[in-house]
C-alpha positions as CSV (number, residue, x, y, z in Angstrom):
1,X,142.7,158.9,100.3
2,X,145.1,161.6,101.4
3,X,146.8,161.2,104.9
4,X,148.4,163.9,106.8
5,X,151.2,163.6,108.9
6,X,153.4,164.9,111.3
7,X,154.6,165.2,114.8
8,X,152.1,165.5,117.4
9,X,153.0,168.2,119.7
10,X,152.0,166.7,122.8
11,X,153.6,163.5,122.1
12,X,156.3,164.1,119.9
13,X,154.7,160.7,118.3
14,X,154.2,160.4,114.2
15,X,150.7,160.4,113.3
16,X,148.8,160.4,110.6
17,X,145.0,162.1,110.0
18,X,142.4,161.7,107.7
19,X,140.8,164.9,106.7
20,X,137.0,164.8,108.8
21,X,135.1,164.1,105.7
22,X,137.7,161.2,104.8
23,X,137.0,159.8,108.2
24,X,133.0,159.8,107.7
25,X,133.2,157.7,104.8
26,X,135.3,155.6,106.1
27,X,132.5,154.7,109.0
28,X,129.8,153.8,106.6
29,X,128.7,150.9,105.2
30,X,126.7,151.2,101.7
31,X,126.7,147.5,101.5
32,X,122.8,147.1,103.1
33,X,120.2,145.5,100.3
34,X,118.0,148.1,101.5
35,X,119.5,151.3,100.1
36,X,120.7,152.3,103.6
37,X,123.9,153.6,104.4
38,X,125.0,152.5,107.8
39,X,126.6,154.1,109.9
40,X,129.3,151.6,111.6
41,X,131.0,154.6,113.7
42,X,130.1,155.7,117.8
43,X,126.5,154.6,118.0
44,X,124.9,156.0,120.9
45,X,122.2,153.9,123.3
46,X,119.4,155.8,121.1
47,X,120.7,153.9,118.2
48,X,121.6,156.9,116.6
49,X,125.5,157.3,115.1
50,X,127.5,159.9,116.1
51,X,130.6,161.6,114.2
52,X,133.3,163.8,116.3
53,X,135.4,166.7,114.7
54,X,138.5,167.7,116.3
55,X,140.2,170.9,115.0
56,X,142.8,173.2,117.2
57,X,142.2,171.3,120.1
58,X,138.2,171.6,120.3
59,X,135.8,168.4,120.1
60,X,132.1,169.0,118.1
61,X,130.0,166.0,118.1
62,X,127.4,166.0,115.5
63,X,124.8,163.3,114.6
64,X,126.1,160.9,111.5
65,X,122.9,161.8,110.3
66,X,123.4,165.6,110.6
67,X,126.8,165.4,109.4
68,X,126.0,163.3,106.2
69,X,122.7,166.1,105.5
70,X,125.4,169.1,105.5
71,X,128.0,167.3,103.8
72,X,125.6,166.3,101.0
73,X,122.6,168.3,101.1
74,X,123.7,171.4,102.5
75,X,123.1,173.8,106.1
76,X,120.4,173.0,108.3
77,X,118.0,176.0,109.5
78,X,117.9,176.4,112.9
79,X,115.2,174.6,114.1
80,X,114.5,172.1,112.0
81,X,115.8,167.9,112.3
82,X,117.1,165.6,110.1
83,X,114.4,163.2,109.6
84,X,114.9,159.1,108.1
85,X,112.2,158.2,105.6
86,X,113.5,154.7,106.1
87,X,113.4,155.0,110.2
88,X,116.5,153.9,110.2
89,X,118.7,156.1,112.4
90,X,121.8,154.4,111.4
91,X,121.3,155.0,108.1
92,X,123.4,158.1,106.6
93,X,122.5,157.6,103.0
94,X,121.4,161.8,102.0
95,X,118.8,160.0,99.7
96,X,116.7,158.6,102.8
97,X,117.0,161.9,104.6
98,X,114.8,165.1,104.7
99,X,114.3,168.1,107.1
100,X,111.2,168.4,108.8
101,X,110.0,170.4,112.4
102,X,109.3,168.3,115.3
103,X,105.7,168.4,113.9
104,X,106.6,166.6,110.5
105,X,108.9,164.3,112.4
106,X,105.6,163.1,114.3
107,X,103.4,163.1,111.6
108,X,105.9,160.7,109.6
109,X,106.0,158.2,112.5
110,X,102.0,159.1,113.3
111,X,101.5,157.9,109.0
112,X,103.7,155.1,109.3
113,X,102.3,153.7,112.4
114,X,105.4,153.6,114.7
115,X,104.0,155.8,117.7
116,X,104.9,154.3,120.7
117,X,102.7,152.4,122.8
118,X,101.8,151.2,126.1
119,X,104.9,149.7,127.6
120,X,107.4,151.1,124.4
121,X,106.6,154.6,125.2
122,X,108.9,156.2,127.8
123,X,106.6,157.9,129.6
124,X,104.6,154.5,130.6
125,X,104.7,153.4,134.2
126,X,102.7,150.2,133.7
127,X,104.1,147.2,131.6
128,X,101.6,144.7,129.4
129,X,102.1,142.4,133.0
130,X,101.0,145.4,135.0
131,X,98.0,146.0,132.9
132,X,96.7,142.0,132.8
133,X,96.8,142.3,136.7
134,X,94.9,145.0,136.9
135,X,92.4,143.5,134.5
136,X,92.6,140.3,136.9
137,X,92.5,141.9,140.2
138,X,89.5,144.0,139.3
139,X,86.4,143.3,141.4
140,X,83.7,146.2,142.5
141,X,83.6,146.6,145.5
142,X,86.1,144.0,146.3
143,X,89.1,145.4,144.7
144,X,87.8,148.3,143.5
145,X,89.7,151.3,141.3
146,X,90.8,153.3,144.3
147,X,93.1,150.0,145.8
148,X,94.3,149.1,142.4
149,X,95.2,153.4,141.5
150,X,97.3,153.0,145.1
151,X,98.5,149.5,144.4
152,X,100.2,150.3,140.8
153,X,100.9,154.3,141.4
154,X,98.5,155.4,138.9
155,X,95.3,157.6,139.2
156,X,91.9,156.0,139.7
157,X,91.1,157.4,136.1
158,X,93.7,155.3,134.6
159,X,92.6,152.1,136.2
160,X,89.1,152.7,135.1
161,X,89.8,153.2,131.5
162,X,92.4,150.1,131.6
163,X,89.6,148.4,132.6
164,X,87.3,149.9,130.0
165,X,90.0,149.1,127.3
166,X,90.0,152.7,126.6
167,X,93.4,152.6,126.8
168,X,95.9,149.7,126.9
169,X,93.4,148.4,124.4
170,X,95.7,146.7,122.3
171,X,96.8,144.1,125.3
Protein backbone atom coordinates (compact mmCIF):
# COMPACT_ATOMS: atom_id res chain seq x y z
CA UNK A 1 0.00 0.00 0.00
CA UNK A 2 1.50 3.41 -0.82
CA UNK A 3 0.90 6.33 1.68
CA UNK A 4 1.39 9.89 0.88
CA UNK A 5 2.47 12.39 3.08
CA UNK A 6 3.00 15.80 3.90
CA UNK A 7 2.06 18.87 5.67
CA UNK A 8 -1.46 19.76 5.76
CA UNK A 9 -1.90 23.35 4.86
CA UNK A 10 -4.48 24.20 7.19
CA UNK A 11 -2.99 22.56 10.05
CA UNK A 12 0.57 22.51 9.49
CA UNK A 13 -0.07 18.73 11.02
CA UNK A 14 1.81 15.59 9.21
CA UNK A 15 -0.61 13.40 7.48
CA UNK A 16 -0.63 10.67 5.64
CA UNK A 17 -3.40 9.62 2.59
CA UNK A 18 -4.19 6.67 0.96
CA UNK A 19 -4.84 7.10 -2.71
CA UNK A 20 -9.09 6.84 -3.00
CA UNK A 21 -8.98 3.51 -4.57
CA UNK A 22 -6.57 2.32 -1.66
CA UNK A 23 -9.04 3.57 0.79
CA UNK A 24 -12.11 1.56 -0.87
CA UNK A 25 -10.39 -1.69 -0.39
CA UNK A 26 -9.59 -1.03 2.65
CA UNK A 27 -13.51 -0.75 3.70
CA UNK A 28 -14.44 -4.05 2.35
CA UNK A 29 -14.74 -7.23 3.64
CA UNK A 30 -14.42 -10.37 1.17
CA UNK A 31 -14.52 -12.60 4.14
CA UNK A 32 -18.69 -13.41 3.76
CA UNK A 33 -19.27 -17.39 2.85
CA UNK A 34 -21.61 -16.02 0.47
CA UNK A 35 -19.45 -14.54 -2.27
CA UNK A 36 -20.44 -10.99 -1.01
CA UNK A 37 -18.10 -8.32 -0.57
CA UNK A 38 -19.19 -6.11 2.26
CA UNK A 39 -18.94 -3.00 2.50
CA UNK A 40 -17.78 -2.13 6.18
CA UNK A 41 -17.38 1.81 5.31
CA UNK A 42 -20.35 4.89 6.01
CA UNK A 43 -23.59 2.84 5.69
CA UNK A 44 -26.39 4.91 5.27
CA UNK A 45 -30.11 4.29 7.10
CA UNK A 46 -31.07 2.61 3.60
CA UNK A 47 -28.46 0.04 4.27
CA UNK A 48 -26.64 1.09 1.36
CA UNK A 49 -22.63 1.97 1.76
CA UNK A 50 -21.36 5.05 0.84
CA UNK A 51 -17.62 5.96 -0.25
CA UNK A 52 -16.52 9.88 -0.13
CA UNK A 53 -13.71 11.31 -2.48
CA UNK A 54 -11.92 14.40 -1.45
CA UNK A 55 -9.71 16.07 -4.05
CA UNK A 56 -8.63 20.03 -4.06
CA UNK A 57 -10.88 20.69 -1.32
CA UNK A 58 -14.20 19.31 -2.95
CA UNK A 59 -16.27 16.28 -1.33
CA UNK A 60 -18.22 13.62 -4.05
CA UNK A 61 -20.06 10.98 -2.34
CA UNK A 62 -20.72 8.07 -4.47
CA UNK A 63 -22.50 4.74 -3.58
CA UNK A 64 -19.88 1.81 -2.52
CA UNK A 65 -21.78 0.10 -5.00
CA UNK A 66 -21.32 2.67 -7.76
CA UNK A 67 -17.91 3.21 -6.90
CA UNK A 68 -16.86 -0.52 -6.93
CA UNK A 69 -19.02 -0.84 -10.74
CA UNK A 70 -16.66 2.02 -12.15
CA UNK A 71 -13.62 0.96 -10.54
CA UNK A 72 -14.12 -2.65 -11.93
CA UNK A 73 -16.55 -2.72 -14.51
CA UNK A 74 -16.27 0.54 -16.08
CA UNK A 75 -18.65 4.16 -16.55
CA UNK A 76 -22.17 4.01 -15.90
CA UNK A 77 -24.66 5.56 -18.65
CA UNK A 78 -26.56 8.13 -17.57
CA UNK A 79 -29.66 6.74 -16.45
CA UNK A 80 -29.16 3.55 -15.61
CA UNK A 81 -28.51 1.92 -11.60
CA UNK A 82 -26.30 -0.39 -10.31
CA UNK A 83 -28.32 -3.27 -9.52
CA UNK A 84 -27.32 -6.47 -6.68
CA UNK A 85 -28.17 -9.88 -8.07
CA UNK A 86 -27.59 -10.93 -4.44
CA UNK A 87 -29.90 -8.04 -2.89
CA UNK A 88 -27.47 -7.32 -0.85
CA UNK A 89 -26.75 -3.53 -0.87
CA UNK A 90 -23.70 -3.84 1.16
CA UNK A 91 -22.29 -6.08 -0.97
CA UNK A 92 -19.55 -4.41 -3.46
CA UNK A 93 -18.24 -7.58 -5.05
CA UNK A 94 -18.41 -6.40 -9.26
CA UNK A 95 -19.29 -10.10 -9.80
CA UNK A 96 -22.90 -9.66 -8.06
CA UNK A 97 -23.49 -6.37 -9.75
CA UNK A 98 -25.17 -5.39 -13.10
CA UNK A 99 -26.77 -2.25 -14.72
CA UNK A 100 -30.23 -2.25 -15.28
CA UNK A 101 -33.16 0.93 -15.64
CA UNK A 102 -35.54 1.38 -12.93
CA UNK A 103 -37.63 -1.05 -14.96
CA UNK A 104 -35.09 -4.05 -14.70
CA UNK A 105 -34.42 -3.13 -11.15
CA UNK A 106 -38.26 -3.93 -10.48
CA UNK A 107 -38.54 -6.72 -12.46
CA UNK A 108 -35.53 -8.46 -10.52
CA UNK A 109 -37.20 -7.82 -7.15
CA UNK A 110 -40.93 -8.45 -8.91
CA UNK A 111 -38.95 -12.32 -10.03
CA UNK A 112 -37.53 -12.79 -6.86
CA UNK A 113 -40.46 -12.02 -4.81
CA UNK A 114 -39.12 -9.17 -2.61
CA UNK A 115 -41.84 -6.45 -3.52
CA UNK A 116 -42.90 -4.82 -0.58
CA UNK A 117 -46.00 -5.44 1.04
CA UNK A 118 -48.70 -4.23 3.22
CA UNK A 119 -47.03 -2.68 6.18
CA UNK A 120 -43.06 -3.03 4.58
CA UNK A 121 -44.06 -0.79 1.78
CA UNK A 122 -43.49 2.92 2.45
CA UNK A 123 -46.32 4.12 1.08
CA UNK A 124 -48.66 2.04 3.62
CA UNK A 125 -50.72 3.99 6.12
CA UNK A 126 -52.23 0.91 7.80
CA UNK A 127 -50.09 -1.69 9.74
CA UNK A 128 -51.03 -5.72 9.89
CA UNK A 129 -52.76 -4.36 13.59
CA UNK A 130 -54.58 -1.74 11.72
CA UNK A 131 -55.92 -4.16 9.14
CA UNK A 132 -57.09 -7.03 11.92
CA UNK A 133 -59.16 -4.14 13.48
CA UNK A 134 -60.70 -3.27 10.66
CA UNK A 135 -61.60 -6.89 9.91
CA UNK A 136 -62.92 -6.94 13.69
CA UNK A 137 -64.77 -3.78 13.83
CA UNK A 138 -66.57 -4.52 10.63
CA UNK A 139 -70.37 -4.78 11.00
CA UNK A 140 -73.06 -3.56 8.23
CA UNK A 141 -74.84 -1.26 9.24
CA UNK A 142 -73.36 -1.06 12.56
CA UNK A 143 -69.92 -0.10 11.82
CA UNK A 144 -70.17 0.14 8.42
CA UNK A 145 -67.22 1.14 5.68
CA UNK A 146 -67.85 4.90 5.83
CA UNK A 147 -66.96 5.05 9.99
CA UNK A 148 -64.08 2.66 9.59
CA UNK A 149 -62.61 4.89 5.98
CA UNK A 150 -62.91 8.07 8.74
CA UNK A 151 -61.73 6.14 11.67
CA UNK A 152 -58.22 4.78 10.04
CA UNK A 153 -57.85 7.81 7.22
CA UNK A 154 -58.28 5.66 4.38
CA UNK A 155 -60.97 5.75 1.57
CA UNK A 156 -64.20 3.67 1.91
CA UNK A 157 -62.81 1.65 -1.20
CA UNK A 158 -59.90 0.51 0.79
CA UNK A 159 -61.91 -0.65 3.70
CA UNK A 160 -64.15 -2.64 1.48
CA UNK A 161 -61.50 -4.52 -0.30
CA UNK A 162 -59.53 -5.09 3.24
CA UNK A 163 -62.55 -6.57 4.04
CA UNK A 164 -62.92 -8.48 0.80
CA UNK A 165 -59.22 -9.71 1.18
CA UNK A 166 -58.65 -8.11 -2.06
CA UNK A 167 -55.90 -6.52 -0.60
CA UNK A 168 -54.03 -7.04 2.68
CA UNK A 169 -54.86 -10.60 1.70
CA UNK A 170 -51.80 -12.06 2.94
CA UNK A 171 -52.75 -10.99 6.90
Amino acid sequence: MSLRSGTDSKTGRFVSVMSPTERFWASVDKSAPNGCWHWVGCILGTGYGQFTVRSDGNKRRYGAHRFSYQLNVGDIPGGLFVCHRCDNPRCVNPEHLFLGTTQDNTADRHRKGRDPRGEASNRSKLTNDKVRQIRALYVPRKFPTRRLAKLFGISQTNVRDIIARKIWSHV
